[in-house]
Residue frames as a rotation matrix with the C-alpha (Angstrom) as fourth column:
UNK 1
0.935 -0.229 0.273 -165.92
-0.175 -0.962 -0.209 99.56
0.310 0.148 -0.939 -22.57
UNK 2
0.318 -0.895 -0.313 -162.32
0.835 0.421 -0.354 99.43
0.448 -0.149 0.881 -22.50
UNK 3
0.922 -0.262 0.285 -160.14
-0.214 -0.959 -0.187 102.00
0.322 0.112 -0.940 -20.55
UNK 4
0.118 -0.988 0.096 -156.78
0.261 -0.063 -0.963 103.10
0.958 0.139 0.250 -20.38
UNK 5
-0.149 -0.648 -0.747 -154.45
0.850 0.302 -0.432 103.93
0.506 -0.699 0.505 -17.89
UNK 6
-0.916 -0.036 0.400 -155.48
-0.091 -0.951 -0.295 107.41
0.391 -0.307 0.868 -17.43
UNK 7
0.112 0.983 0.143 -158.97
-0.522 -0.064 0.851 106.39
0.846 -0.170 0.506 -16.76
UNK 8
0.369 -0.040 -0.929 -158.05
0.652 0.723 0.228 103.71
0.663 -0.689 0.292 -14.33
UNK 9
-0.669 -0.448 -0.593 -156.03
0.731 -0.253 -0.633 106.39
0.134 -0.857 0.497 -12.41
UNK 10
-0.522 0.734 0.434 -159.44
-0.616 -0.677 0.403 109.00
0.590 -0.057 0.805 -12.58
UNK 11
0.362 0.738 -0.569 -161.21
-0.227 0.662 0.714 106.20
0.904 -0.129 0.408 -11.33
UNK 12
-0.081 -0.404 -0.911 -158.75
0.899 0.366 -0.242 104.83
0.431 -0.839 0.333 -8.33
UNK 13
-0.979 -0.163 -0.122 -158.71
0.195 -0.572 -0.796 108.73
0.060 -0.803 0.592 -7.01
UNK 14
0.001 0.913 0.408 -162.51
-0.659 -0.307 0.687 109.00
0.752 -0.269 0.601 -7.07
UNK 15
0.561 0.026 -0.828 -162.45
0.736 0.441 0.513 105.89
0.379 -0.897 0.228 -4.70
UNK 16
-0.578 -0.806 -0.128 -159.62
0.633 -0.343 -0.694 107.78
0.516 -0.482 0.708 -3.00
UNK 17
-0.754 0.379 0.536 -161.72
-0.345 -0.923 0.167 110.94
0.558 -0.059 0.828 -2.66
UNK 18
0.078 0.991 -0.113 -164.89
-0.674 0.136 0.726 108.65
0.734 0.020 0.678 -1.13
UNK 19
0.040 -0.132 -0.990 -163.03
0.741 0.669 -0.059 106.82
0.670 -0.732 0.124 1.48
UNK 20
0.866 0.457 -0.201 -163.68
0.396 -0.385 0.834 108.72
0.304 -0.802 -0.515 4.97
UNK 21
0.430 -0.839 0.335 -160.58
-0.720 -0.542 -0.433 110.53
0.545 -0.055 -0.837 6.74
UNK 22
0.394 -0.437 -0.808 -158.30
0.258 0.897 -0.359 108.80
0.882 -0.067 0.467 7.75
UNK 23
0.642 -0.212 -0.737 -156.30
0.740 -0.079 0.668 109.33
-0.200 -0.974 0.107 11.65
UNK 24
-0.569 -0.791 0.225 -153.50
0.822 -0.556 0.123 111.53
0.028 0.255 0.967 10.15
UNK 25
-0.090 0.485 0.870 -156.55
0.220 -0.842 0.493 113.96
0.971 0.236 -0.031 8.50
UNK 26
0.379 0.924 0.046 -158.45
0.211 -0.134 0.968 114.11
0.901 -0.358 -0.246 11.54
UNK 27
0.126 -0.545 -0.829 -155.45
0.936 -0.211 0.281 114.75
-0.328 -0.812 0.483 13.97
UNK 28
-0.781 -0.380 0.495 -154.72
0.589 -0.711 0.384 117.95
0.206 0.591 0.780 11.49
UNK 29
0.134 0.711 0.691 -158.26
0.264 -0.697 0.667 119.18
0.955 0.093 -0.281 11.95
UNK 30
0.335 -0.053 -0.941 -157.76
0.939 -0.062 0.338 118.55
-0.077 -0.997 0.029 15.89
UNK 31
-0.440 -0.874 -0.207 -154.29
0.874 -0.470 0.126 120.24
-0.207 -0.126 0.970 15.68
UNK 32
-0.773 -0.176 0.609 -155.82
0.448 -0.831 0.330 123.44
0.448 0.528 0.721 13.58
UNK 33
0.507 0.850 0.142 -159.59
0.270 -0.314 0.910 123.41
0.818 -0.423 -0.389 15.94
UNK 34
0.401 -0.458 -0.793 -157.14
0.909 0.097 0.405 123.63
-0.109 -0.884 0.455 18.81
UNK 35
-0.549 -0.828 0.116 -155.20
0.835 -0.550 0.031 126.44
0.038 0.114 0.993 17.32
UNK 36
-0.826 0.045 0.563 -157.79
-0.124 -0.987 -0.103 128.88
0.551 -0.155 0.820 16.92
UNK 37
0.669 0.716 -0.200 -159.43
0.431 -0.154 0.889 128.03
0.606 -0.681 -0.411 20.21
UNK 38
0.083 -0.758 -0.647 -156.51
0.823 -0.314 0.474 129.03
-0.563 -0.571 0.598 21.93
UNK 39
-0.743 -0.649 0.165 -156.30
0.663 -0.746 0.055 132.07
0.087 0.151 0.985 19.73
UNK 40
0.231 0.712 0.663 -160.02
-0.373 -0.565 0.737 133.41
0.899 -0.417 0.135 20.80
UNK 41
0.528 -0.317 -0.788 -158.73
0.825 0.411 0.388 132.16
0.201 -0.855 0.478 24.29
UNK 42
-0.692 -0.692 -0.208 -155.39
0.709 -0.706 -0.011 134.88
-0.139 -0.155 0.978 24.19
UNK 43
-0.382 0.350 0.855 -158.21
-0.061 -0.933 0.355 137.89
0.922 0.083 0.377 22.83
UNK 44
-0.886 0.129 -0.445 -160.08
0.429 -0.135 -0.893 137.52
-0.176 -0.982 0.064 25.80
UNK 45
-0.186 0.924 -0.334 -162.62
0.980 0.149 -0.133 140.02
-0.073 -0.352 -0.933 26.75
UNK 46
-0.139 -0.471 -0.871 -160.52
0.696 -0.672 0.253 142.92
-0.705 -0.571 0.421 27.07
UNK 47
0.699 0.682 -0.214 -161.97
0.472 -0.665 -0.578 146.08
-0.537 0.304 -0.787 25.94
UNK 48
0.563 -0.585 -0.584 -158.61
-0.666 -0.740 0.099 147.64
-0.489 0.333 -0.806 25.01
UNK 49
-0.261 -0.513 0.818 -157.89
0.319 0.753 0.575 144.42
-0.911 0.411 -0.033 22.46
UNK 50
-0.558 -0.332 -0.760 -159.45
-0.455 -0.644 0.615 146.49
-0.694 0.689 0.208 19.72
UNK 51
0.240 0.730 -0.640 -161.56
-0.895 -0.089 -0.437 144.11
-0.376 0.678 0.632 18.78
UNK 52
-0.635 -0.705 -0.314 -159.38
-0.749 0.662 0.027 141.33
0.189 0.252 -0.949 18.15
UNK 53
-0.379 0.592 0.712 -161.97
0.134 0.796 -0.591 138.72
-0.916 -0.129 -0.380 19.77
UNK 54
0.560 0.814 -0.155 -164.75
-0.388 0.092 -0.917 139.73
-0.732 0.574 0.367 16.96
UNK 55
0.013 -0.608 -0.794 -161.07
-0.948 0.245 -0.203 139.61
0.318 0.755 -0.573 13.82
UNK 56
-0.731 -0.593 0.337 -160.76
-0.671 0.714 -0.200 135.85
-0.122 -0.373 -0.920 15.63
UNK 57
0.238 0.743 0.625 -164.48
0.400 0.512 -0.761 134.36
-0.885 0.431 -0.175 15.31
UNK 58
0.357 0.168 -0.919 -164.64
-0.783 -0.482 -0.393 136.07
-0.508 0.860 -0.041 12.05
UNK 59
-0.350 -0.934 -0.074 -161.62
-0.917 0.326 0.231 134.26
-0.192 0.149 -0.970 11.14
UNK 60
-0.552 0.446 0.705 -163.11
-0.325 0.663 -0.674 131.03
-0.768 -0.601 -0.222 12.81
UNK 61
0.314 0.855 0.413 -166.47
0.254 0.343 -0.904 131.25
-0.915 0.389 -0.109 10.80
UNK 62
0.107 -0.514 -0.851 -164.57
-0.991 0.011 -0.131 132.51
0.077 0.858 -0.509 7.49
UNK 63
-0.409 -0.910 0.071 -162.76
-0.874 0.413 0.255 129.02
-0.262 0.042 -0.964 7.62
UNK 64
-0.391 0.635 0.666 -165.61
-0.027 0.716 -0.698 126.74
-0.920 -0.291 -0.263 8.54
UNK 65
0.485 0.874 0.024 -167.92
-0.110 0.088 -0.990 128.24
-0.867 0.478 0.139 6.01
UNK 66
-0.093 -0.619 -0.780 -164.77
-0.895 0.395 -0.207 127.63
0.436 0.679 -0.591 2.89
UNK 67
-0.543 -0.297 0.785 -164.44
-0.703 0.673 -0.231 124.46
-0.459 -0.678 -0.574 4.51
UNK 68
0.132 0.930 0.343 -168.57
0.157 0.322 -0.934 123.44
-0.979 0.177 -0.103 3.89
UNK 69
0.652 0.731 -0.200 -168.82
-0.246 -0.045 -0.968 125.02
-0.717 0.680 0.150 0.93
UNK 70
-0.096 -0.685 -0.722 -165.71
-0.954 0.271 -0.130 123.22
0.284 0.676 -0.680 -0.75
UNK 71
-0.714 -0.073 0.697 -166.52
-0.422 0.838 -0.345 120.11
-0.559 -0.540 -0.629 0.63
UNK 72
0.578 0.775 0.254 -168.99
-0.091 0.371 -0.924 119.11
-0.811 0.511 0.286 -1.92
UNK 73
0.613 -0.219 -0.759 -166.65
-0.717 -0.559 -0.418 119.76
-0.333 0.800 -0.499 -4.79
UNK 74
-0.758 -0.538 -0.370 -164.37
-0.642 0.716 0.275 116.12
0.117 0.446 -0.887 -4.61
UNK 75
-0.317 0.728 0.608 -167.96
0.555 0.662 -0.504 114.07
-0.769 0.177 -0.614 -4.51
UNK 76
0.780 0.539 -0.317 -169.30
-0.364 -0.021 -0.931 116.10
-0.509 0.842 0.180 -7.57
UNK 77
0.044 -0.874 -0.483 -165.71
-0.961 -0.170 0.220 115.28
-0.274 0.454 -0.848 -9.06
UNK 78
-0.594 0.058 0.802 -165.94
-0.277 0.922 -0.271 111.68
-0.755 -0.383 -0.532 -7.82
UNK 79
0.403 0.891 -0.208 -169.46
-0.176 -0.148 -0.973 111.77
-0.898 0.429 0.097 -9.65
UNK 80
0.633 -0.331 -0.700 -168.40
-0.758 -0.450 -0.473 112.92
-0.159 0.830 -0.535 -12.72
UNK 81
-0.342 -0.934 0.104 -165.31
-0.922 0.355 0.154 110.43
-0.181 -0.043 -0.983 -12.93
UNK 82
-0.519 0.265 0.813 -167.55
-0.557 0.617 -0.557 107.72
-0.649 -0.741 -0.172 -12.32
UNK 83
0.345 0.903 0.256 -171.02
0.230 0.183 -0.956 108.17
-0.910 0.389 -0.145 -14.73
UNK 84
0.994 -0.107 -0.009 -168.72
-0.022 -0.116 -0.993 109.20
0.105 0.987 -0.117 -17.96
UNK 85
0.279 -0.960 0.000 -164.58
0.485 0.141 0.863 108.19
-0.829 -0.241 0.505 -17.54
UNK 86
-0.145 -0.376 0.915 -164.37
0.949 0.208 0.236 108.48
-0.279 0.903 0.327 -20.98
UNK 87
-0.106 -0.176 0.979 -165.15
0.331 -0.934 -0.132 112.38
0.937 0.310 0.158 -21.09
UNK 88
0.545 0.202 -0.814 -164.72
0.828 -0.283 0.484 113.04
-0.133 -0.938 -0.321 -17.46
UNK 89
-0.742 -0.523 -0.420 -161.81
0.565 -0.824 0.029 115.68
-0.361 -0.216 0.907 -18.03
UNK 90
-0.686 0.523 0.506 -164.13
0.098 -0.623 0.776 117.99
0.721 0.582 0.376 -20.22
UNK 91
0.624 0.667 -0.406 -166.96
0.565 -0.026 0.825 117.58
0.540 -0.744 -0.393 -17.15
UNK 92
0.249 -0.233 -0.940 -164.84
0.944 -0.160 0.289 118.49
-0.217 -0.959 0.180 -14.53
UNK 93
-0.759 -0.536 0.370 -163.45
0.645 -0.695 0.318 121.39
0.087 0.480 0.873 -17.10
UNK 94
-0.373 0.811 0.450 -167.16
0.308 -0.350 0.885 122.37
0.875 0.468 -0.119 -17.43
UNK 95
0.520 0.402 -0.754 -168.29
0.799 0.082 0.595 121.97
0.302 -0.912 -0.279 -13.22
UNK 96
0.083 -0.329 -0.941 -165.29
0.915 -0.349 0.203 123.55
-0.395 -0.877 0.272 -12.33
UNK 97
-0.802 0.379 0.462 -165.97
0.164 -0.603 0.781 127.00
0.574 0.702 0.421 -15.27
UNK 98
-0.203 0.977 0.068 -169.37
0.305 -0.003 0.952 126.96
0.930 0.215 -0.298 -14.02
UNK 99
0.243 -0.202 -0.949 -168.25
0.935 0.308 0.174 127.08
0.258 -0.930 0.264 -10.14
UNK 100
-0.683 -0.728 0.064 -166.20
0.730 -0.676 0.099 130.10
-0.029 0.114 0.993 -10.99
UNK 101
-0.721 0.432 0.542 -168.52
0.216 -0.604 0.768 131.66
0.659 0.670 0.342 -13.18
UNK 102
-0.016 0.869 -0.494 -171.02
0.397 0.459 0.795 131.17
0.918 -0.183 -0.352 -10.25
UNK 103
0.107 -0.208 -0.972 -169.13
0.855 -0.479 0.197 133.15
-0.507 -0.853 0.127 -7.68
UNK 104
-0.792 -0.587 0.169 -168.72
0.599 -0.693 0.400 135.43
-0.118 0.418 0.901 -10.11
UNK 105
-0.792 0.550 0.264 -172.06
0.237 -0.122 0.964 136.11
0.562 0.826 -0.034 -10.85
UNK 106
0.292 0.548 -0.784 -173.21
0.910 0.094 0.404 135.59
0.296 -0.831 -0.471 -7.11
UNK 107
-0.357 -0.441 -0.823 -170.97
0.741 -0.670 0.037 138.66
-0.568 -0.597 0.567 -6.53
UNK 108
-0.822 0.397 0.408 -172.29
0.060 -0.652 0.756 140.66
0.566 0.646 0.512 -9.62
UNK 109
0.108 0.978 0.178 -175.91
0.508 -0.208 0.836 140.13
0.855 0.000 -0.519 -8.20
UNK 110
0.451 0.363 -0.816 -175.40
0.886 -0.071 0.458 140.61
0.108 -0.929 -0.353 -4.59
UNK 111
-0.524 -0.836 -0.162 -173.44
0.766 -0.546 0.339 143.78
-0.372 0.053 0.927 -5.40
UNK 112
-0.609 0.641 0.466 -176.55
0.079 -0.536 0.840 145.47
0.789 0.549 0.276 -7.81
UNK 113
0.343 0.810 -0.476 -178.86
0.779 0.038 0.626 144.32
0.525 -0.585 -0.618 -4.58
UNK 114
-0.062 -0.338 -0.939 -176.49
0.876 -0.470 0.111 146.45
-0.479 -0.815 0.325 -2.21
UNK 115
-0.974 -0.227 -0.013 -176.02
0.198 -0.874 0.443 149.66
-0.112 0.429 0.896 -4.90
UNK 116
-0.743 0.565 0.360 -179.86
-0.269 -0.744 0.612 149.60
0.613 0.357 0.705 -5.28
UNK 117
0.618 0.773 -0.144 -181.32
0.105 0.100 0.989 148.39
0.779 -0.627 -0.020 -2.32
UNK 118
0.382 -0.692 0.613 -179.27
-0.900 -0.430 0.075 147.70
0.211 -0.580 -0.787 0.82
UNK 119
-0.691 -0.723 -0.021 -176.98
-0.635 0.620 -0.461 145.19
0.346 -0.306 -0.887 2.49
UNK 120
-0.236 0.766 0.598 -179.95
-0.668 0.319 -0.672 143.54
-0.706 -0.558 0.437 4.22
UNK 121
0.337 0.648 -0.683 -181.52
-0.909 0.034 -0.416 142.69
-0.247 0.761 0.600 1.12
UNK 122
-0.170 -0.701 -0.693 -178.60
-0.873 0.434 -0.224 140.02
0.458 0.566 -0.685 0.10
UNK 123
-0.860 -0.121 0.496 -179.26
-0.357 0.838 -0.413 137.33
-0.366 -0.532 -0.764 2.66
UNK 124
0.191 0.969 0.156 -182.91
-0.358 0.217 -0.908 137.28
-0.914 0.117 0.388 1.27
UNK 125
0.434 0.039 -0.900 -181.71
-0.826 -0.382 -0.415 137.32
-0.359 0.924 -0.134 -2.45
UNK 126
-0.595 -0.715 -0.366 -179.26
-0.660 0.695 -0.286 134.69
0.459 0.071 -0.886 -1.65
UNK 127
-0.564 0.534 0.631 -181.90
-0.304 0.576 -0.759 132.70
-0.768 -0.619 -0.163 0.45
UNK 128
0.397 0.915 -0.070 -184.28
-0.463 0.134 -0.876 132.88
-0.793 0.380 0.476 -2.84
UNK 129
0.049 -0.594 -0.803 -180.91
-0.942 0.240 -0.234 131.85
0.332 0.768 -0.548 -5.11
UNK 130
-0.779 -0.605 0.164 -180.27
-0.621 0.780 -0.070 128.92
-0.086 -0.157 -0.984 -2.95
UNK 131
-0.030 0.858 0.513 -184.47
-0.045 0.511 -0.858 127.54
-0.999 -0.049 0.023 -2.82
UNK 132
0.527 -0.156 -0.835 -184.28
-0.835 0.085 -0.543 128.16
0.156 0.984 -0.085 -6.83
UNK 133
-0.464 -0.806 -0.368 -181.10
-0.794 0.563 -0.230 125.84
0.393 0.185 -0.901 -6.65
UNK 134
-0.747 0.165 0.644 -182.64
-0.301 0.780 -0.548 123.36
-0.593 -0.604 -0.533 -4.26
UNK 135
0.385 0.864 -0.325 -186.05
-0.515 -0.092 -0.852 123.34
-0.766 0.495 0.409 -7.06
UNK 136
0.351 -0.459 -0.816 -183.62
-0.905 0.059 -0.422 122.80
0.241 0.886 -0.395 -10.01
UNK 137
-0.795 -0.597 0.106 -181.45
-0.606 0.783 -0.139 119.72
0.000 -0.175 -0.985 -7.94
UNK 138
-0.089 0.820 0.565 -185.36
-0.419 0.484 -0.768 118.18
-0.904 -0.305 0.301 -7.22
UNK 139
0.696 0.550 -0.463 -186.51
-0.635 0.168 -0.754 118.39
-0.337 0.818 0.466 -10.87
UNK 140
0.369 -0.166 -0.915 -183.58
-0.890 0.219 -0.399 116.64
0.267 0.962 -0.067 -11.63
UNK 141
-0.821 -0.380 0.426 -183.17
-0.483 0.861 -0.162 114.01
-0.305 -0.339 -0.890 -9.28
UNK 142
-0.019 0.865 0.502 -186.69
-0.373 0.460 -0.806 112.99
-0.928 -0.203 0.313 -10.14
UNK 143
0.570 -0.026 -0.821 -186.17
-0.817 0.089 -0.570 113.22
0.089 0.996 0.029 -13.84
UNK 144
0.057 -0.912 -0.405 -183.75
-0.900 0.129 -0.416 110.80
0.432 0.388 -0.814 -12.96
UNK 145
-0.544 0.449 0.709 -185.52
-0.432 0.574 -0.696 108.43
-0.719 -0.685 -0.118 -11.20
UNK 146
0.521 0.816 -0.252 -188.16
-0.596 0.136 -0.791 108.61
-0.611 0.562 0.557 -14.07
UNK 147
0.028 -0.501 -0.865 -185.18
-0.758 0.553 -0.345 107.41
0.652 0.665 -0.365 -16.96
UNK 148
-0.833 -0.533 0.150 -184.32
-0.553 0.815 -0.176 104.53
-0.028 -0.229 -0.973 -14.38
UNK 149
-0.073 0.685 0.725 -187.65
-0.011 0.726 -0.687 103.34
-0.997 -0.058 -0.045 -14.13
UNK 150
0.406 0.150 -0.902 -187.95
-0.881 -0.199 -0.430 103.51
-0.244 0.968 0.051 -17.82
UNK 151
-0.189 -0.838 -0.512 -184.72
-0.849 0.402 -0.344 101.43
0.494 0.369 -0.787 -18.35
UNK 152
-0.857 -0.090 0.508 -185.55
-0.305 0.882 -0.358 99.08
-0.416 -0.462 -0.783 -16.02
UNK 153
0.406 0.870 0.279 -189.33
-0.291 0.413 -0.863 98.47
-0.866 0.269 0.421 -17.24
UNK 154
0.477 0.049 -0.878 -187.90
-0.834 -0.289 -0.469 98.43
-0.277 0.956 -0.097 -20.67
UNK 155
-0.404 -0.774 -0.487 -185.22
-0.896 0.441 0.043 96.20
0.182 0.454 -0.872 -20.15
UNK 156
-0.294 0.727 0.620 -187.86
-0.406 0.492 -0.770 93.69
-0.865 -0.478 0.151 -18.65
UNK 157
0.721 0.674 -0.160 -189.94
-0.364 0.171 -0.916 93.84
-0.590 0.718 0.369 -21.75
């Protein structure tokens, strides 16, 4: 398989993307965990803050949980880049469509659950979306096991 220059540079930032942080990154996270301890530090305790402690974790656990759940998104890229150069843009076009389409769709349901059941309801709904998802990632890692052992027995023979 030959590739071009655009592949070679799809390829060099997946390595890029798979090499651990580096001292610069990891002073930035310091620098920004520091900032908003010190800014649930300044709310205090004090009843007449209005609340401001709870608007500060919120904050806090807002960040983390964007953090996590983007943090998977330059190893599926990586991925992708990797097992097909040659139509990686169209993949990543497709993952990242499907990503969207997937918050979109997470908000459509968990919206119908609240209008006809209640707010409660959503952590379950979303607990039974994510064990569905975890079923679906099984069947296909195994399926995928199964083709390698194929290929390998095959190429044997």
């Amino acid at each position: 398989m030959i590739l071009d220059s655009e592949h070679l540079l799809k390829l060099e930032k997946a390595r890029c993307l798979e090499r651990s942080l580096n001292d610069t990154e990891i002073k930035r996270i310091s620098s920004a965990m520091d900032g908003l301890s010190e800014l649930i530090r300044l709310c205090g305790d004090d009843q007449d803050r209005n609340g401001l402690k709870e608007t500060a974790v919120f904050i806090i656990v807002m960040m983390l949980w964007s953090m996590l759940s983007w943090a998977i998104s330059p190893a599926i890229q990586s991925y992708l880049i990797v097992s097909a150069p040659e139509t990686s843009d169209i993949q990543q076009s497709i993952n990242n469509s499907a990503a969207h389409f997937g918050i979109a769709l997470g908000s459509m349901i968990g919206g119908a659950v609240i209008e006809r059941a209640s707010i409660e309801m959503n952590p379950i709904v979303g607990g039974v979306f994510a064990l569905f998802s975890l079923f679906i990632v099984s069947l296909s890692m195994i399926k995928s096991k199964e083709s390698q052992k194929n290929d390998g027995s095959a190429s044997i023979l």
